[in-house]
VOTI-174237 format. One record per residue (C-alpha): residue number from 1; z, y, x negated; residue in one letter. Coordinates in nm, 4 decimals. Each point is the difference from the previous one (the first is absolute). Example, Ala and Ser with C-alpha at 12.3 -4.5 7.8 and 13.67 -1.06 7.14 Angstrom:
2
site resi 1, c3 0.7800, c2 -0.4500, c1 -1.2300, resn a
site resi 2, c3 -0.0660, c2 0.3440, c1 -0.1370, resn s
% end
This chain:
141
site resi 1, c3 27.6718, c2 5.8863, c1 14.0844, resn x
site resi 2, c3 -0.0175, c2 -0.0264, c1 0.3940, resn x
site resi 3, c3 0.1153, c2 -0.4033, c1 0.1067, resn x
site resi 4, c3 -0.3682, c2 -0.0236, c1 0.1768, resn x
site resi 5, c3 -0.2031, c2 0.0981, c1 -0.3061, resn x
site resi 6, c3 -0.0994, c2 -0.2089, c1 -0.2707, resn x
site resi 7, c3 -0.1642, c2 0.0699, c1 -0.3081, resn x
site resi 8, c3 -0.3829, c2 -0.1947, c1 0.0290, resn x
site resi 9, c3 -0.1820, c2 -0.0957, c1 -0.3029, resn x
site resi 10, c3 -0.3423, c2 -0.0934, c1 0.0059, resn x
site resi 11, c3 -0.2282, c2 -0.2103, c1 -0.2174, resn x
site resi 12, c3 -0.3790, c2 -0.0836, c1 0.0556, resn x
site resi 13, c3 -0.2704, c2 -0.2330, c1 -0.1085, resn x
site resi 14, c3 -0.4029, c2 -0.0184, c1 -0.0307, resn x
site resi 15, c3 -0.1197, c2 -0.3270, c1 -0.0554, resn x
site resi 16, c3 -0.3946, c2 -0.1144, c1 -0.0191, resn x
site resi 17, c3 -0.0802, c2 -0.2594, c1 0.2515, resn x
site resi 18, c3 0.0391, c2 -0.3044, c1 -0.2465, resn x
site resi 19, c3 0.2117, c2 -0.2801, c1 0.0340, resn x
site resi 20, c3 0.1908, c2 -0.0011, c1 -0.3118, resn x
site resi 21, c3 0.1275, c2 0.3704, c1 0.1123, resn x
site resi 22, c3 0.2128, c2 -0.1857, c1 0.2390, resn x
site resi 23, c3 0.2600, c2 -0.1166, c1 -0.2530, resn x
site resi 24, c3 -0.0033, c2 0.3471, c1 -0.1693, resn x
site resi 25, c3 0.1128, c2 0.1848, c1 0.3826, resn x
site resi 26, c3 0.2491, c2 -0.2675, c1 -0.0314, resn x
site resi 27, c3 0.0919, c2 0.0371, c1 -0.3489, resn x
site resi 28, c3 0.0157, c2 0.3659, c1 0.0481, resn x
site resi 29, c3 0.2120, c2 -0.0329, c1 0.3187, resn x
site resi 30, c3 0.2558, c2 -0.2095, c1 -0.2114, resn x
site resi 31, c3 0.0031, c2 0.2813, c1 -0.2612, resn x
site resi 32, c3 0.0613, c2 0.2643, c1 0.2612, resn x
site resi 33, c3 0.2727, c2 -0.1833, c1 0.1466, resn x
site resi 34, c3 0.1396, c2 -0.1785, c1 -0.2820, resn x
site resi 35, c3 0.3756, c2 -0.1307, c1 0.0872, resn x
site resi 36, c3 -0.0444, c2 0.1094, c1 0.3535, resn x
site resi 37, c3 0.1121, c2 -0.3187, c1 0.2213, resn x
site resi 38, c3 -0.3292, c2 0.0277, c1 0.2172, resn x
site resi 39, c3 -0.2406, c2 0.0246, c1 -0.2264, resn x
site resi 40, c3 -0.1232, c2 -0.3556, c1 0.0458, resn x
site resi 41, c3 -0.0246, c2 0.0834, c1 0.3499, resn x
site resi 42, c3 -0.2165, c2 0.3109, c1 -0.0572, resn x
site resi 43, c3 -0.2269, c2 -0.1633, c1 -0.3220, resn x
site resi 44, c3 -0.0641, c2 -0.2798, c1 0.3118, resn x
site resi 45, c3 -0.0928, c2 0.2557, c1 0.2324, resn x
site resi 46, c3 -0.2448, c2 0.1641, c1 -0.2731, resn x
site resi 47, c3 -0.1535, c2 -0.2743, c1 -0.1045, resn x
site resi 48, c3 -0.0698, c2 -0.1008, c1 0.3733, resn x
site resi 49, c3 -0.1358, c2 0.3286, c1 0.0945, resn x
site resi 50, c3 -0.1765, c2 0.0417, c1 -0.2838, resn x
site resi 51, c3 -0.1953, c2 -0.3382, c1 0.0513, resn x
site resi 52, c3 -0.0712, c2 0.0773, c1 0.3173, resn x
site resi 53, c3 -0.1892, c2 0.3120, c1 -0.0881, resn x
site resi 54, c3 -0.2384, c2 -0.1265, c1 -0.2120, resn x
site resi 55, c3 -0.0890, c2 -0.3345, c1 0.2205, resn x
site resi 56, c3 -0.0308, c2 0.1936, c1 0.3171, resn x
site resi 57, c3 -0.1463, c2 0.3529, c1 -0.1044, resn x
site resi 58, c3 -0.2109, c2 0.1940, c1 -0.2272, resn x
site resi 59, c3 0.2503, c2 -0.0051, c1 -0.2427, resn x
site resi 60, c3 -0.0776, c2 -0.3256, c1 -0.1454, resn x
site resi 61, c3 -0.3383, c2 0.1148, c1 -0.0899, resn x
site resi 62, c3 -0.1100, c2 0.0989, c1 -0.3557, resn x
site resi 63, c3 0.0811, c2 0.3742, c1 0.0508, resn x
site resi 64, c3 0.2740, c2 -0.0684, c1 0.2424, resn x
site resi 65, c3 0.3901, c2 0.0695, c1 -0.0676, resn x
site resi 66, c3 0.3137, c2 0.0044, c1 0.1721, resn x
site resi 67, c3 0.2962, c2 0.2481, c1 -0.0118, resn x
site resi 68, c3 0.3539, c2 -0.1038, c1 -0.0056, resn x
site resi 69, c3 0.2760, c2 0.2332, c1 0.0444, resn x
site resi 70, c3 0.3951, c2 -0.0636, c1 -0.0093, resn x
site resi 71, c3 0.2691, c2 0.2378, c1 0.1440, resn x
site resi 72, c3 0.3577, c2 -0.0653, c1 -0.0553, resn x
site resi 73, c3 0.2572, c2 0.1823, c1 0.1135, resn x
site resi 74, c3 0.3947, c2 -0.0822, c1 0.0446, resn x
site resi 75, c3 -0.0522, c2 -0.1283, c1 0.3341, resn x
site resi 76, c3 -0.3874, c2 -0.1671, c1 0.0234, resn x
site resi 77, c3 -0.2609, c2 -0.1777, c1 -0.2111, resn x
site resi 78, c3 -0.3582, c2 0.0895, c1 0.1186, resn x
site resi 79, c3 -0.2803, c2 -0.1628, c1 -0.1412, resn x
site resi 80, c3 -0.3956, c2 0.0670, c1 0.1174, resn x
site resi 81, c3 -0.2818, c2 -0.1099, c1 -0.0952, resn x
site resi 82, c3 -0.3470, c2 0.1735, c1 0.1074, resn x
site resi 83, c3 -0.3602, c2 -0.1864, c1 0.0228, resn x
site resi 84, c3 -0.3336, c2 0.1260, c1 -0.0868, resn x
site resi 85, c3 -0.1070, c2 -0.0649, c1 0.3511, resn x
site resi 86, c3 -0.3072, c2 -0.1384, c1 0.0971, resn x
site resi 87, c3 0.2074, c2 -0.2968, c1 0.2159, resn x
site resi 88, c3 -0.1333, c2 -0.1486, c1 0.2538, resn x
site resi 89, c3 0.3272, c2 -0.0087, c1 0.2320, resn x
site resi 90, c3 0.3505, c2 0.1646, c1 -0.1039, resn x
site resi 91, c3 0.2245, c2 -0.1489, c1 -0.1499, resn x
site resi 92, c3 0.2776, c2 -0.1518, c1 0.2948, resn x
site resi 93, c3 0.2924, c2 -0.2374, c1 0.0104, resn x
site resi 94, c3 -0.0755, c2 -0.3163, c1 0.1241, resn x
site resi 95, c3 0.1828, c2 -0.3083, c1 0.0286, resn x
site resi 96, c3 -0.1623, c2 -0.2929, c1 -0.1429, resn x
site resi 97, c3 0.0026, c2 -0.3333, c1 0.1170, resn x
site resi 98, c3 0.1601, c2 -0.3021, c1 -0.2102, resn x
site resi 99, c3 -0.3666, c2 -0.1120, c1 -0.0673, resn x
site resi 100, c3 -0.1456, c2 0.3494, c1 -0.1310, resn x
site resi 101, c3 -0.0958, c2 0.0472, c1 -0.3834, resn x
site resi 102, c3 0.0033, c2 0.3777, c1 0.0615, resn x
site resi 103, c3 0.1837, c2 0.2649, c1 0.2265, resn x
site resi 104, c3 0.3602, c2 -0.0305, c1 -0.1205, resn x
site resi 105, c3 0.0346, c2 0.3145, c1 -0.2475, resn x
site resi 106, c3 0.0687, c2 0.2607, c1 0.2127, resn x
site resi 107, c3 0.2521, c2 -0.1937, c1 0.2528, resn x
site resi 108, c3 0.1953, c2 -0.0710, c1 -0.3479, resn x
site resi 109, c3 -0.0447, c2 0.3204, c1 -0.0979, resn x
site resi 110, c3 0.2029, c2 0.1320, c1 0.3817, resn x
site resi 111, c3 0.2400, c2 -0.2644, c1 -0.0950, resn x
site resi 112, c3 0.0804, c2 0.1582, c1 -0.3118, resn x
site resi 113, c3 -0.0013, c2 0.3579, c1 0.0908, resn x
site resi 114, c3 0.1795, c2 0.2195, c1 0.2434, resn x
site resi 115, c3 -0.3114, c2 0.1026, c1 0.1310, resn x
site resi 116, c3 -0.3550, c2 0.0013, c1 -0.0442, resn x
site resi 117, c3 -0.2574, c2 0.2257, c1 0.0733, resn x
site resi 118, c3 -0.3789, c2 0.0335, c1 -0.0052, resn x
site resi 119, c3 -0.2048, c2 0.3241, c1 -0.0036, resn x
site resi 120, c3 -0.3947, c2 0.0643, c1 0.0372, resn x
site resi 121, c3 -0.0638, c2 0.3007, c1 -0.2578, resn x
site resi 122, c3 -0.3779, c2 0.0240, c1 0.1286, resn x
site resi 123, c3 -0.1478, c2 -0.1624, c1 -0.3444, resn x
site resi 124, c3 0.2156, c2 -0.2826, c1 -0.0305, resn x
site resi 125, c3 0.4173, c2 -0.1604, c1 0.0884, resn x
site resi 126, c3 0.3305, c2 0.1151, c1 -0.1204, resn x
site resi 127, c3 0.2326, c2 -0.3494, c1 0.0803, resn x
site resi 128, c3 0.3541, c2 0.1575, c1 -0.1203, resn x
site resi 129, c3 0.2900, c2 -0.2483, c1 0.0194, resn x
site resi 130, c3 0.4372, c2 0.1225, c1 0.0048, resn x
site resi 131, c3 0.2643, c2 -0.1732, c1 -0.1243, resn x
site resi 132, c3 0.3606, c2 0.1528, c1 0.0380, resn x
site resi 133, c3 0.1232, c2 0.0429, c1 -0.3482, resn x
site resi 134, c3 0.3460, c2 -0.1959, c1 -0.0828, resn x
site resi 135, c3 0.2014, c2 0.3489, c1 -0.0521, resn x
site resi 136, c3 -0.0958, c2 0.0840, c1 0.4099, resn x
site resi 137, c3 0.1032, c2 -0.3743, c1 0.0919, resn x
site resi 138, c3 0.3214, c2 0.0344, c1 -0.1915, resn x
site resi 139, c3 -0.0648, c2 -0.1422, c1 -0.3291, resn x
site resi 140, c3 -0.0426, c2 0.1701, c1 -0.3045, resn x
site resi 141, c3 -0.2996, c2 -0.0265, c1 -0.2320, resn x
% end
């Protein structure tokens, strides 16, 4: 295999907009990376994401869901997560001050990952977060 190609594998999630389905993205993002030393890091991530979805769009609604998906490749951990839409702003990175009960989850979120990005799909938000995987920063998983 070339040195700049990796092999990508690529998981992916429905969940109805209901609160308990949290702990199941995170369950099921332990179970996808079970023994991988970031998978804290990435559950975390999930369960942020995931929350955020269905307070602040039309996910959290009756009908509403949200869709996870996980690549993982030698090199790069991506996780996204994509509301139903419906939000009044989109989601941003803000930096909260020491007072605030809410705006901290995605500036933890960039401290955690390599990179984060957010993308308008026209119905709703695709937040995808990186994280370099141990065997690209020299450690072996």
């Amino acid at each position: 295999m070339h040195e700049y190609m990796s092999r990508v594998r690529v998981w992916g999630l429905t969940c109805p907009g209901f609160r308990e389905e949290i702990s199941r993205a995170r369950r099921w993002t332990h179970d996808v990376l079970t023994g991988h030393p970031q998978a804290d890091d990435v559950a975390l991530i999930v369960s942020e994401l995931g929350t955020n979805a269905l307070l602040h769009t039309a996910s959290g609604t009756d009908v509403g869901v949200f869709h996870v998906a996980l690549a993982l490749s030698n090199h790069v951990i991506a996780i996204s997560v994509t509301d139903a839409g419906n939000a009044d702003t989109a989601p941003t990175i803000t930096y909260a001050n020491e007072d605030a009960l809410r705006g901290r989850g995605l500036d933890m979120i960039r401290t955690l990952a390599h990179g984060v990005t957010i993308h308008n799909n026209g119905q709703g938000h695709t937040v995808t977060a990186e994280l370099l995987t141990a065997r690209f920063t020299g450690c072996a998983w």
